[in-house]
N, C-alpha and C positions, 0 to 999 in steps of 0.2 A: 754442467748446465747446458741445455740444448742450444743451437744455434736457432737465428732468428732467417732465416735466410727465405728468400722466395722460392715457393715449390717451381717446379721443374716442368712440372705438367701443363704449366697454364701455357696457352697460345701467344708467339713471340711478342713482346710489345705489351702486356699484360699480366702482370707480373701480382697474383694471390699473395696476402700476408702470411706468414706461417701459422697455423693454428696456436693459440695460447694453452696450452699444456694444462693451467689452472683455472681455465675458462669453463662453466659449466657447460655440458653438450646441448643445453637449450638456449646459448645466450647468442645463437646465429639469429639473423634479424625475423628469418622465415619460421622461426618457432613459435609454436605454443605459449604462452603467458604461463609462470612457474605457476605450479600450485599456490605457493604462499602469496603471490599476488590475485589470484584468481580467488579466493578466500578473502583477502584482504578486499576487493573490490565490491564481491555479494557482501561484504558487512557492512562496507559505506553503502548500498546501495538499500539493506535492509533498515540501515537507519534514516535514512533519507524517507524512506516510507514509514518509520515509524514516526518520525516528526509529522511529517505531514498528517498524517490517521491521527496525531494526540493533538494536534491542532484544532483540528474539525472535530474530532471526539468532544472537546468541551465546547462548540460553537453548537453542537448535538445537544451535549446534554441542558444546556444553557437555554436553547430556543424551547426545546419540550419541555421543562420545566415552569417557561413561562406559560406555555401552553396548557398545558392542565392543568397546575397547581398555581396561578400567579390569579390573584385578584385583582383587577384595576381599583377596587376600593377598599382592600383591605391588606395589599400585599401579600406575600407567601406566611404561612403560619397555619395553625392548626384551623381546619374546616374550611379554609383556602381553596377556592375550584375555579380554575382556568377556563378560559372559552372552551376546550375540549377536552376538556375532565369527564365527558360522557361516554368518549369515545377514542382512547387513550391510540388502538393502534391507529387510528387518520393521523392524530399528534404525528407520532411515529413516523408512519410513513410520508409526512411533510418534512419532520428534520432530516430524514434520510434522505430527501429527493432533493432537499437545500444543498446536503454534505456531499449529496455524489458529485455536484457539480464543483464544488470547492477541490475535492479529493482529484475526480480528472483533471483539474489546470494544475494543482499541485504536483500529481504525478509524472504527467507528461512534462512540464516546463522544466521539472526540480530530479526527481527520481528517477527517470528512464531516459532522461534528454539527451544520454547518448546512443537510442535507439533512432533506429531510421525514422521520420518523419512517417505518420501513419498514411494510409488514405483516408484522409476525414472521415466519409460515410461509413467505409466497415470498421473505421474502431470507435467511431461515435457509437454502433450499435454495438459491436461485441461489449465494450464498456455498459449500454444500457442494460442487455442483457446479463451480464456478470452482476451486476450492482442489485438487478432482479434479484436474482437468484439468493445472492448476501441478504438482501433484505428480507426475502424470506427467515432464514436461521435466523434473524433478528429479530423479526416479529415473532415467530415460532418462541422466543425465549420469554419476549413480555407476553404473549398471548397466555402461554403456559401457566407462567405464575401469576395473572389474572383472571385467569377464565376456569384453569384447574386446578389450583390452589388457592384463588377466592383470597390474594393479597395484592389489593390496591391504594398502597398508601406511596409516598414519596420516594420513600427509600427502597422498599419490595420494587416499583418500577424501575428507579435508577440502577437499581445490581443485578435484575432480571435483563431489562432491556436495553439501558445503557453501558452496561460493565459486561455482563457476562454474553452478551446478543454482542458486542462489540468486538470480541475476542474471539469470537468464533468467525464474526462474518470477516474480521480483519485478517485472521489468517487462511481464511477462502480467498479473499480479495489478491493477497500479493499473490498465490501460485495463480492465480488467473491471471491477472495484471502479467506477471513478466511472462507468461505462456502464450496469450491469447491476444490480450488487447494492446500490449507495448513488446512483440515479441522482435527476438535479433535479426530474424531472416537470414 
């Protein structure tokens, strides 16, 4: 069994522990974070964002649903028409403008918060800008199956623009998010 003894090298008066034999060569304090923690960290931090995205996803599809398909005098049901059942992507583009502001306190406060403190102004815009962009592919999905395939009923909407416009814009959103708008520096 090795002795434990203080190396020889160190300057009088200062006396280094022996190296631990069975110690990983990354467990000095100045290393790298192992892999299997660095993996284990983006999983909390992917699910941290997925919570927050299915939070707002239903505060999404909830408020556009009231929106175009909700009667105040008849409730939801069949022939049911929302104040902007005329004009489904404004709907749209209002619950998304609701959701991005939910999704940025979400993310910053919850999911990046241990990212440096942004400069308010350039990540209030790179965020605006990101969410632009998302919201595009979003609309691009409900526009699609409304405008080019000529289905505008409840459910065509909800898995065009809220399911499937959701999945796309959501996995634009996180490489943005930890790249751009909440990045490590």
């Amino acid at each position: 069994m090795p002795s434990r003894t203080p190396r020889s090298d160190a300057p009088v008066g200062q006396q280094s522990p022996a190296p631990n034999p069975g110690a990983h060569p990354s467990a000095s304090p100045d290393a790298a974070p192992a892999p299997a923690a660095t993996r284990a960290a983006r999983l909390r931090q992917a699910l941290k964002f997925l919570t927050v995205g299915g939070l707002v996803f239903f505060i999404d599809a909830a408020l556009y649903n009231v929106l175009v398909f909700w009667d105040p005098a008849h409730g939801f049901g069949a022939g049911s028409r929302g104040v902007l059942n005329h004009v489904p992507l404004v709907a749209k583009t209002v619950t998304i403008a609701f959701a991005s502001v939910l999704t940025y306190l979400g993310n910053r406060l919850w999911t990046f918060n241990d990212r440096p403190a942004p400069r308010t102004w350039r990540s209030i815009v790179v965020f605006a800008l990101v969410n632009v962009a998302a919201s595009g592919l979003q609309l691009g999905c409900l526009g699609f199956s409304r405008y080019v395939l000529g289905l505008d009923s409840a459910l065509a909407d909800n898995i065009s623009g809220t399911f499937i416009g959701q999945i796309v814009s959501t996995a634009f959103r996180y490489v943005m998010y930890g790249r751009v708008v909440f990045p490590k520096r």
